[in-house]
C-alpha positions in Angstrom: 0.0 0.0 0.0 1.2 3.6 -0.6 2.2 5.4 2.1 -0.6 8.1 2.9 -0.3 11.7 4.5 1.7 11.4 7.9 -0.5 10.4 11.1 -1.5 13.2 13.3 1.6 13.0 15.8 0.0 14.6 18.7 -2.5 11.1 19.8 -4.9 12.0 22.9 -3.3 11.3 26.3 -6.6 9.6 27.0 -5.9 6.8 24.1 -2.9 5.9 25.9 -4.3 5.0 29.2 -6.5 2.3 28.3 -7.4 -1.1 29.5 -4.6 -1.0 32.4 -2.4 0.1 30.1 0.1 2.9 31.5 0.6 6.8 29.9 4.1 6.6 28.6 4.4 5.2 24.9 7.0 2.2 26.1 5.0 1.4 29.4 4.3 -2.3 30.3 1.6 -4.0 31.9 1.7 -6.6 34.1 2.2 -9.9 32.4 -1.2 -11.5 31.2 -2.4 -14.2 28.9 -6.0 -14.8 27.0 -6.6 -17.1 29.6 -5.8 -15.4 32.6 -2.6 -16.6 33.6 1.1 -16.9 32.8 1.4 -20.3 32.2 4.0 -20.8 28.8 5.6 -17.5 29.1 9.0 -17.4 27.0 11.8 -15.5 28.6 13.8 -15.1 25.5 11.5 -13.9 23.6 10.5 -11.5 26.5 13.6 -10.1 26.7 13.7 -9.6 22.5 9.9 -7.7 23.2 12.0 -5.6 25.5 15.2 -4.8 22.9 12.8 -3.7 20.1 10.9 -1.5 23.1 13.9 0.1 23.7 16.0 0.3 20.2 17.4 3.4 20.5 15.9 4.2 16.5 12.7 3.6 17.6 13.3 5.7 21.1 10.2 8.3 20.3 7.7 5.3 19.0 5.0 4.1 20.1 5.1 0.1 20.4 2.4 -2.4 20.6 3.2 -6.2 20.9 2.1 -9.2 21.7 3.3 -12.8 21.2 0.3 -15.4 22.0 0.0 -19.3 21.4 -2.7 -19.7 18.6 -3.6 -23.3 20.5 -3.8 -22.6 24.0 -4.1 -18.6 24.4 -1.3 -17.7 26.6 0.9 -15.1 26.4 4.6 -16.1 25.8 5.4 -12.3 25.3 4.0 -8.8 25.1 4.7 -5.1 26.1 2.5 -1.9 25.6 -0.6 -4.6 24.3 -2.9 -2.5 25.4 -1.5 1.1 23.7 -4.5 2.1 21.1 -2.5 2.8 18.0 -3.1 3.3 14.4 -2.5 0.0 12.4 -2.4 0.7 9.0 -3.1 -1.9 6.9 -3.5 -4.3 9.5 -7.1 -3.3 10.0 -7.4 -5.6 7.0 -7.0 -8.0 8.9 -10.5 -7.0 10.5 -11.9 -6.1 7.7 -11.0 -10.1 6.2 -12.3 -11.3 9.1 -15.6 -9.8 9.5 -16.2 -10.4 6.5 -15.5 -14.5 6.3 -18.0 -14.2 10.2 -20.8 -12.4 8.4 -20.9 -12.8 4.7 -18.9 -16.5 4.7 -16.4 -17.3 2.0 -18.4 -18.6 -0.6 -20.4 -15.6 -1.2 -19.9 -14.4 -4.7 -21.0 -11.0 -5.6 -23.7 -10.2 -9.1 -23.8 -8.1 -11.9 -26.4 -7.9 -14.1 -27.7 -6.2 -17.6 -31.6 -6.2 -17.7 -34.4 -4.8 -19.8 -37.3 -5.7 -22.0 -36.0 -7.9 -25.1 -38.0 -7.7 -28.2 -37.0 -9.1 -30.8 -33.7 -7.7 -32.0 -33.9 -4.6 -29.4 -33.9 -3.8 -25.8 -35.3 -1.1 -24.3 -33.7 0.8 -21.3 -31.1 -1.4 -20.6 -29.6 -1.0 -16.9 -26.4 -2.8 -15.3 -27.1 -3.2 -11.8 -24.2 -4.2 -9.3 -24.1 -5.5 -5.4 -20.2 -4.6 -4.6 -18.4 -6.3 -6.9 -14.6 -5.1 -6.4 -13.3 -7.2 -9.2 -15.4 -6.4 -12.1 -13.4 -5.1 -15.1 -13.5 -3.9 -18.9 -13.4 -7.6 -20.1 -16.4 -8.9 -17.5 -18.8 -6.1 -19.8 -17.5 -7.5 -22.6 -18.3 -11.0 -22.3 -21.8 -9.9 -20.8 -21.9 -7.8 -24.1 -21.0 -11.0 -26.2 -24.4 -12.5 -24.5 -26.7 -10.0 -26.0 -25.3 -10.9 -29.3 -25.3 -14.5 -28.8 -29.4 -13.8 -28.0 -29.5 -11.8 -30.8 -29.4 -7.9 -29.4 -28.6 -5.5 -32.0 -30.2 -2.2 -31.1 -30.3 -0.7 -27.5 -33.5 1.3 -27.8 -33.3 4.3 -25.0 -30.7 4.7 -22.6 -28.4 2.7 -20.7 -29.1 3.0 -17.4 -26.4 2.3 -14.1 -28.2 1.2 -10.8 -26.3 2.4 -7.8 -28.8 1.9 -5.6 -26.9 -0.8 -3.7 -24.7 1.1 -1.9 -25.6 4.7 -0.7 -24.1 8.4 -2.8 -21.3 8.8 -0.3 -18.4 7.1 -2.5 -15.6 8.5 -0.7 -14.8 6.1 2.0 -14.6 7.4 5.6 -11.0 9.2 6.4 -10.5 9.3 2.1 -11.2 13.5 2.9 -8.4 13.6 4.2 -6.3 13.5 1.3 -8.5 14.9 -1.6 -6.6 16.1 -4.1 -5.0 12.4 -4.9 -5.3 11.0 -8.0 -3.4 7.8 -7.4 -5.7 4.4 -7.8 -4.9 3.3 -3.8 -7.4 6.4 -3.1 -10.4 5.6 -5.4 -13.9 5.9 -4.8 -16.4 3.3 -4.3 -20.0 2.0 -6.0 -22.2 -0.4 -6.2 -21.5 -1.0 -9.6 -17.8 -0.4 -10.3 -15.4 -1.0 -12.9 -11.5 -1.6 -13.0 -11.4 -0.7 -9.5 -12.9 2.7 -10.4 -9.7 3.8 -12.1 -8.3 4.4 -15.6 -5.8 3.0 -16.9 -3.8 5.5 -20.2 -2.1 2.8 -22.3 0.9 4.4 -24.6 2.7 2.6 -27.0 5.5 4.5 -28.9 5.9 4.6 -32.9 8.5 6.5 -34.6 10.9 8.8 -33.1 9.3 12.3 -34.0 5.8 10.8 -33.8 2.7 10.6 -32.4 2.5 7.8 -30.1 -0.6 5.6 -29.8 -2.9 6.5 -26.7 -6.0 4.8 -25.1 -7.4 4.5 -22.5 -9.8 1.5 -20.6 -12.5 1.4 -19.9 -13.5 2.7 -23.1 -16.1 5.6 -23.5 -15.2 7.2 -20.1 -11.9 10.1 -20.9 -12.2 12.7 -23.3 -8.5 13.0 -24.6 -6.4 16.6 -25.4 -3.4 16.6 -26.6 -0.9 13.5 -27.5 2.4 11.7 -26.2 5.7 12.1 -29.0 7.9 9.4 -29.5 11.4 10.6 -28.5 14.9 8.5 -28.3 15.6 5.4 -26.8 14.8 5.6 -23.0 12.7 9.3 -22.8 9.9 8.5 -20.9 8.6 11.3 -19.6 4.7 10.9 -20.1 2.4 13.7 -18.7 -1.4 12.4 -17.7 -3.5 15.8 -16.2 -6.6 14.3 -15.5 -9.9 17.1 -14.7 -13.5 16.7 -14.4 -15.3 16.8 -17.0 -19.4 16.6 -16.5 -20.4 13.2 -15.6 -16.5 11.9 -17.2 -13.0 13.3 -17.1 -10.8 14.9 -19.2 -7.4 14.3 -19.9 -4.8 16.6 -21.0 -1.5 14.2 -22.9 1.5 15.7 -23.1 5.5 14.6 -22.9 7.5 11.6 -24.6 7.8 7.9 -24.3 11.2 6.0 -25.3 11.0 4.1 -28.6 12.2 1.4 -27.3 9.3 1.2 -24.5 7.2 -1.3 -25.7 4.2 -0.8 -23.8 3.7 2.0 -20.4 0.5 1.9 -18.5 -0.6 4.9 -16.2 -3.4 4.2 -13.8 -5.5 7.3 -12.1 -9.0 6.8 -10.1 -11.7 8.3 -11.3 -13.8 11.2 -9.8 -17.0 10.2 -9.7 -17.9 6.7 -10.4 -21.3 6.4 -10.6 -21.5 6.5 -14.6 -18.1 5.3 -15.9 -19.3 1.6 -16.2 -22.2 2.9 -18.0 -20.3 4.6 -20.3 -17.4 1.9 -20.8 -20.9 -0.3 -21.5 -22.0 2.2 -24.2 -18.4 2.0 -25.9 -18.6 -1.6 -26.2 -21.5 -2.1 -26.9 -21.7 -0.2 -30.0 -17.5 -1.8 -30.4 -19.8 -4.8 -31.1 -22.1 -3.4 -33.5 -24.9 -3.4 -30.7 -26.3 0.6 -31.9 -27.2 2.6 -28.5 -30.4 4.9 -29.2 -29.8 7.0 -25.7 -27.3 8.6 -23.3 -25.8 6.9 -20.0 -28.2 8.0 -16.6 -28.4 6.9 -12.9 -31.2 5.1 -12.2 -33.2 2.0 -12.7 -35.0 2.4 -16.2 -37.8 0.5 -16.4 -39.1 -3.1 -15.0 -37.6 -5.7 -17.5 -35.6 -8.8 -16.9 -32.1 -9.9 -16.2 -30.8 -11.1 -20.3 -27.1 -10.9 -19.0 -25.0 -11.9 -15.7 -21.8 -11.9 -14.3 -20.8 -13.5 -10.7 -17.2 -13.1 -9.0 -14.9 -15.2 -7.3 -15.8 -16.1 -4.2 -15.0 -13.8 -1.6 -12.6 -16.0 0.0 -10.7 -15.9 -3.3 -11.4 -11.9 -3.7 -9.4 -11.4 0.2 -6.0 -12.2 -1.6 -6.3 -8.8 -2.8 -6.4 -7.5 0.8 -3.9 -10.3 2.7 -1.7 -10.4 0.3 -1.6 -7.4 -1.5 -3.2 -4.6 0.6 -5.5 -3.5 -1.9 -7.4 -0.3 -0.6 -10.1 -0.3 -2.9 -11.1 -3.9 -2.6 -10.9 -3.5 1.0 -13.5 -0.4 1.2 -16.0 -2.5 -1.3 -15.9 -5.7 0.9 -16.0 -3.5 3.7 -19.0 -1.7 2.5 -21.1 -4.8 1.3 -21.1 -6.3 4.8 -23.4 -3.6 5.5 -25.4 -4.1 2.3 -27.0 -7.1 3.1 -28.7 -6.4 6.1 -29.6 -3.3 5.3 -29.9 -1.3 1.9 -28.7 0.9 0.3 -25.0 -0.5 2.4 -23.5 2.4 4.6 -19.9 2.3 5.5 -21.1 3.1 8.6 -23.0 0.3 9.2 -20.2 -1.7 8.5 -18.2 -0.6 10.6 -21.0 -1.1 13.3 -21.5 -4.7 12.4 -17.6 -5.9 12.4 -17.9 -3.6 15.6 -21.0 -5.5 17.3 -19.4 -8.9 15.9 -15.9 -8.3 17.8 -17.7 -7.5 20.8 -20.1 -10.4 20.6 -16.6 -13.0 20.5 -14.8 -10.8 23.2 -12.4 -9.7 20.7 -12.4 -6.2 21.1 -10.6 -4.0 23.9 -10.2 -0.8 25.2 -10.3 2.2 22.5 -10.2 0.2 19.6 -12.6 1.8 16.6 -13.3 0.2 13.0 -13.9 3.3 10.8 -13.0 2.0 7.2 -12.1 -1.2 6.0 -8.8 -0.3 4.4 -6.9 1.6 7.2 -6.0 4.3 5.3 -5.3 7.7 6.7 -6.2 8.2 10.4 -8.7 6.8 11.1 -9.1 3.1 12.8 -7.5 2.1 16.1 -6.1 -1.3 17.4 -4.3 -2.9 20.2 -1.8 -5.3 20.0 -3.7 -7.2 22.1 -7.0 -7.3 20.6 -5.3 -8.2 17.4 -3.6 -11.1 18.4 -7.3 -12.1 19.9 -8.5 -11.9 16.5 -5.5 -13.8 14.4 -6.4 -16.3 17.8 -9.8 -16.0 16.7 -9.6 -16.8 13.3 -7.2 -19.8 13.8 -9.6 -21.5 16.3 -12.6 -21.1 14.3 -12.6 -23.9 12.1 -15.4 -22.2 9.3 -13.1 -19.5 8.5 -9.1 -20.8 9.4 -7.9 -21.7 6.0 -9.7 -19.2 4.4 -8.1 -16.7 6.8 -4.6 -17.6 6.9 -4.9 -18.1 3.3 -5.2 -15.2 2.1 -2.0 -13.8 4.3 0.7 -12.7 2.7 3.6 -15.9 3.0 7.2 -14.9 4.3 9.4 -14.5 1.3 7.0 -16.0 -1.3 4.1 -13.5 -2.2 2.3 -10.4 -1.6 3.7 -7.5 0.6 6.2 -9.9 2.5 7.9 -11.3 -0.9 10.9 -9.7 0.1 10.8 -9.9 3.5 12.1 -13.3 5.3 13.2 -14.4 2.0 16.8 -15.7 3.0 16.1 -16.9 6.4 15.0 -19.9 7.9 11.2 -18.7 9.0 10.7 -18.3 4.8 7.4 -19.5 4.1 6.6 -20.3 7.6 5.5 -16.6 7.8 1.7 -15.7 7.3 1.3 -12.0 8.0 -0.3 -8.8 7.1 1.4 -5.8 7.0 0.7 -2.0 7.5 2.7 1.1 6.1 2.1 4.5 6.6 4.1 7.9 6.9 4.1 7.0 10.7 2.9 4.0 10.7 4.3 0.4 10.4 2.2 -3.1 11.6 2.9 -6.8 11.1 0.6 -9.3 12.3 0.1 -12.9 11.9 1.1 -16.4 12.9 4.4 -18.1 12.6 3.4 -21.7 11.7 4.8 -24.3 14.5 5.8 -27.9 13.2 4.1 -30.9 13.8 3.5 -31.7 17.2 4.2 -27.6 18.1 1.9 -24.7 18.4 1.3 -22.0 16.2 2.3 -18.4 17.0 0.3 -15.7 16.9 1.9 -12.2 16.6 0.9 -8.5 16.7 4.0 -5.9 16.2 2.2 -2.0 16.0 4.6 1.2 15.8 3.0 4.8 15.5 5.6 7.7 15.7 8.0 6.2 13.6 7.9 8.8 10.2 11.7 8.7 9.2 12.9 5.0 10.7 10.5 2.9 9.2 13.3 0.9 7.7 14.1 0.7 11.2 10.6 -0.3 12.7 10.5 -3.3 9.9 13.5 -4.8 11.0 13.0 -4.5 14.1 9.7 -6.6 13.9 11.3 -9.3 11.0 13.6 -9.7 13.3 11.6 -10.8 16.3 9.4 -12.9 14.0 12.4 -15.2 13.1 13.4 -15.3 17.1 9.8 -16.8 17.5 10.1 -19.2 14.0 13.5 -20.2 16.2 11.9 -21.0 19.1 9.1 -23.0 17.5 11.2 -24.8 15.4 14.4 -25.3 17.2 
């Protein structure tokens, strides 16, 4: 995930005085496990909890962490657990896991075309969506490949886009506070959205001196100024100024790519999203030969029936995006389609209210923790160290949701956000963690897998105050993870 604007430095006394926890960033409470005593505490991985506490890089941070057996609760090591920090990225983790609890991994998300077929035409044609993160240009197309194959040549009237799934408010909570970003980690959400409500300017060079070929998917959606030369060998300097533009954007080329580029790819979200799959439905469509009589609207058209359909991946397949890869925008549609079916149209809000009632419900929660968004971007949600080693505990004893949890983890030195990380040491692969990233904020949670006959670890590592020694904060935490791989496996 891309780092966002740096955390407000100046956290409320009062969040750092919770649940026993004492006032000073490093303080320590009493030794403790999940089930109330100290049985299985580890004294050299105590005293490693205790050199990343006081690393002299990390003297002005704020730590959380807490080292817990995945089998039998207890607490083999911890210090500041009970510290409400900011975790990044990790609030995925909450985020996955509500979601498995209340929507269950095999949910798969719809999008439909309907109208009234007659014949060769269909009147008022509307996509309706339900959340689908993953829907992109080539979904429409192969939904557009159905009308023909039922014989659809005219679209009479307009195409309609049915948003009525989620509510109007597409920027996800905390998103204000970084408005003026046009990178895709920061894109808006909708019911029915498309390439992860971004586009994506494709430019491939030519001749040196010329014109370079531009486009941009989804189709129908950009209205293009200007163009991109074709300079030497190596001169890629492409400039994208994207600008609303009515219901679509505008885009303003300029600059040169290298001839010996063979393909570059700049990806920008989109302002509003309401209409762009409508309009990327328009352009192929009539791609296809499929004449459109109308313009692209929000709304529902009028009563007809569904002539077209697409269905996702399951959801436990659509959480790689967030494990793994700490996709933003995924997160805030998953996160925002919890709430969706119990209640429509699906407030973030409510979401946040449900994954809140559910932690409480399994005693998961703990002092001053708040679920805001589902991504953790910007600052906004609040964890403990403690209550997220409750949760990865949690998820590992819950036998309807464990491999569909820890699957979609990021492994040590194989995938995701920890490909790099753990890649030359022993604990490689044994690693199943989330990370978290921002200007002041670093996280890694999850579960160091024990061998047979040996428990599994869970882990929660949270820093806040660490802008400038990041670097610092993640080796700090990569290295404590191998001292418990070490311990499991020795």
């Amino acid at each position: 995930m891309r780092a966002a604007r740096r955390l407000l430095l100046g956290l409320a006394a009062s969040l750092l005085v919770l649940s026993g926890a004492g006032g000073s960033a490093r303080s320590q409470t009493p030794p403790a496990s999940a089930t109330g005593n100290d049985e299985g505490r580890a004294p050299e991985l105590e005293a490693a909890v205790r050199a990343l506490v006081n690393d002299r890089a990390l003297k002005d941070a704020q730590i959380g962490v807490v080292v817990m057996d995945a089998d039998d609760g207890h607490i083999l090591a911890q210090s500041g657990e009970h510290l409400v920090l900011n975790p990044a990225s990790n609030a995925k983790l909450y985020t996955a896991a509500g979601a498995l609890a209340l929507l269950k991994g095999t949910h798969r998300y719809q999008t439909t075309l309907s109208g009234s077929l007659n014949g060769n035409n269909v009147s008022n044609l509307v996509i309706r969506g339900h959340g689908d993160p993953s829907l992109r240009s080539r979904d429409l197309w192969q939904m557009v490949a159905e009308l023909r194959a039922r014989g659809v040549r005219r679209i009479e009237g307009d195409v309609f886009v049915e948003q009525k799934f989620f509510d109007e408010q597409t920027t996800p909570p905390a998103f204000e506070q970084q408005p003026n970003e046009w990178a895709a980690f920061r894109a808006p959400v909708s019911a029915v959205a498309l390439n992860g409500n971004t586009v994506t300017l494709a430019v491939r060079p030519t001749s040196a001196g010329q014109s370079a070929i531009s486009w941009f998917d989804p189709p129908g959606f950009v209205d293009v100024d200007g163009a991109v030369k074709t300079g030497e060998d190596g001169a890629d300097a492409v400039v994208l100024a994207l600008s609303p533009n009515g219901k679509r954007l505008s885009a303003k080329l300029s600059g040169t790519v290298g001839a010996d580029a063979k393909l570059v790819r700049y990806t920008r979200r989109v302002d509003d999203p309401r209409l762009l799959a409508g309009y990327a439905l328009k352009a192929i469509l009539e791609e296809q030969g499929i004449k459109v009589g109308g313009d692209v609207k929000l709304g529902s058209g009028e009563k007809g029936s569904v002539i077209a359909r697409h269905e996702s991946e399951p959801l436990s397949t659509l959480l790689y995006a967030l494990g793994k890869n700490s996709d933003n925008f995924y997160a805030e549609m998953i996160f925002k389609s919890i709430a969706g079916e119990r209640s429509r149209p699906a407030k973030s809000q409510d979401a946040a209210d449900a994954i809140s009632a559910w932690l409480v419900k399994n005693d998961l929660g703990d002092g001053g923790v708040v679920v805001k968004n589902g991504s953790g971007l910007f600052d906004s949600n609040r964890a403990t160290a403690f209550s997220t080693a409750k949760l990865l505990r949690y998820c590992w004893q819950d036998s309807s949701m464990k491999n569909e949890f820890v699957a979609q983890l990021a492994i040590g030195g194989v995938d995701g956000t920890l490909h790099k990380r753990f890649r030359n040491t022993r604990a490689r692969r044994a690693v199943r963690a989330k990370t978290g990233t921002l200007d002041d904020a670093i996280a890694l949670s999850g579960y160091v897998l024990g061998p047979p006959g040996k428990s599994t670890i869970a882990f929660s590592i949270l820093f806040n105050r660490v802008s400038g020694h990041a670097a610092s904060a993640r080796m700090a935490a990569d290295k404590l993870v191998e001292l418990i791989y070490q311990r499991q496996w020795r």
